[in-house]
C-alpha positions as CSV (number, residue, x, y, z in Angstrom):
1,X,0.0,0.0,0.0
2,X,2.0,3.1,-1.2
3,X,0.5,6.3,-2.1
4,X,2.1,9.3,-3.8
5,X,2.9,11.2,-0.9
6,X,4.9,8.7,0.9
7,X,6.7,7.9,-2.8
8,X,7.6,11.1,-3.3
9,X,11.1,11.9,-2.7
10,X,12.4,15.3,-3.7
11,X,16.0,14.8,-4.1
12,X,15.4,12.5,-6.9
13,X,14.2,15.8,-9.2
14,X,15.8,17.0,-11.9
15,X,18.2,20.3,-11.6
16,X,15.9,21.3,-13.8
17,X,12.8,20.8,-12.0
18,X,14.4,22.8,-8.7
19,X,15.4,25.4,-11.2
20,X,11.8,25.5,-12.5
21,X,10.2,25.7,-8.6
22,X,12.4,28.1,-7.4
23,X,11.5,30.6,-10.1
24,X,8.0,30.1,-9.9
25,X,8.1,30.7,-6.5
26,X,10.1,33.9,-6.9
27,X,7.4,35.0,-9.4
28,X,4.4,34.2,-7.3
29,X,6.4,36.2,-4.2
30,X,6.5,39.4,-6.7
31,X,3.4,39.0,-8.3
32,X,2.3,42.2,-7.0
33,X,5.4,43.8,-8.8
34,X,5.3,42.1,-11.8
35,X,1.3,43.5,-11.9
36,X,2.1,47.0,-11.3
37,X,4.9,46.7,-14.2
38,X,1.6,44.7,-16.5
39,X,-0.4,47.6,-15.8
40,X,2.4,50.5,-16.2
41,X,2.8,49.0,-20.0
42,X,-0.7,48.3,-20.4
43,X,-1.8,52.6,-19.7
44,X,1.2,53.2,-21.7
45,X,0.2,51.1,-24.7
46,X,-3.1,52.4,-25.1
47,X,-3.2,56.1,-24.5
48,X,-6.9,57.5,-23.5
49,X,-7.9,59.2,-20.6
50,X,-9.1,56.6,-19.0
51,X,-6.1,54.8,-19.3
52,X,-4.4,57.8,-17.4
53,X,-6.0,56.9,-14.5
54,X,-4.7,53.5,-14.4
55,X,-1.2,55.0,-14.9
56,X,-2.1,57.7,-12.0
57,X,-3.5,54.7,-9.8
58,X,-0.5,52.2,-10.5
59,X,2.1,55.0,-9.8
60,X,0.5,55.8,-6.3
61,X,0.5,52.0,-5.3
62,X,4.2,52.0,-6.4
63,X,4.9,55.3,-4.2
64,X,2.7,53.8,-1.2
65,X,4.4,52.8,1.5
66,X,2.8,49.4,2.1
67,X,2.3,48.5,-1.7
68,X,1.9,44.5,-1.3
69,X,-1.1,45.4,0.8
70,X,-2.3,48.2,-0.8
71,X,-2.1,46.1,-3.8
72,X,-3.9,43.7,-2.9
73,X,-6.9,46.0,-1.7
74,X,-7.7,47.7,-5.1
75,X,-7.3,44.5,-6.7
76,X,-11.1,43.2,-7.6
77,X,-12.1,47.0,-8.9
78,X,-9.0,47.5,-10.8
79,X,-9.7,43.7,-12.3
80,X,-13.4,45.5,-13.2
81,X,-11.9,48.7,-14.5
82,X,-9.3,46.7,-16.3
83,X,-13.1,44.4,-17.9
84,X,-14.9,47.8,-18.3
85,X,-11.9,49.0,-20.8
86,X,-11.7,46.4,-22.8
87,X,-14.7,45.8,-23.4
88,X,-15.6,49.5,-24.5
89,X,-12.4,49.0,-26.5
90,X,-13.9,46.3,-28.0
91,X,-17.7,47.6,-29.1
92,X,-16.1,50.8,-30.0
93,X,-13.8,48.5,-32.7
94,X,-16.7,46.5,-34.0
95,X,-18.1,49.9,-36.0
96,X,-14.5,50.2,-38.2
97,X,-15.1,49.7,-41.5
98,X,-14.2,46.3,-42.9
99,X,-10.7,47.5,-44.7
100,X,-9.1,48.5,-41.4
């Protein structure tokens, strides 16, 4: 009777499979940095004032002093803002004319 938890033996793993883990867990311990630096190039990329308040709102969570947390408070509106763009983005691109 052997189940996968008491098989599992981590020093048989690859180098590449440690490798692997310990850069996805340096990614998910920045995520919060790597989503500021997603949304910086997303405001820049597509320039309309309402994009500019993304930009305003991602520079004062990478001013504030407790940015992980503050991060993590605006995160569910700026995920709606962030819907409520594209998708005006998206009806205002359905009335181009067919050659563009």
């Amino acid at each position: 009777h052997s189940s996968f938890a008491s098989s599992y033996h981590p020093e048989e793993e690859g180098t590449f499979y440690l490798i692997l883990r310990y850069i996805s867990n340096l990614l998910i311990d920045q995520v919060y940095l790597l989503t500021l630096a997603i949304l910086m190039l997303w405001s820049i990329t597509y320039i309309s004032w309402m994009e500019f308040v993304l930009l305003v709102l991602v520079c004062f969570l990478c001013i504030c002093p407790k940015a992980k947390e503050a991060s993590y408070s605006v995160a569910y509106p700026l995920v709606g803002y962030g819907t409520i763009l594209v998708t005006i983005q998206y009806f205002l691109l359905i009335g181009l004319p067919p050659g563009l």
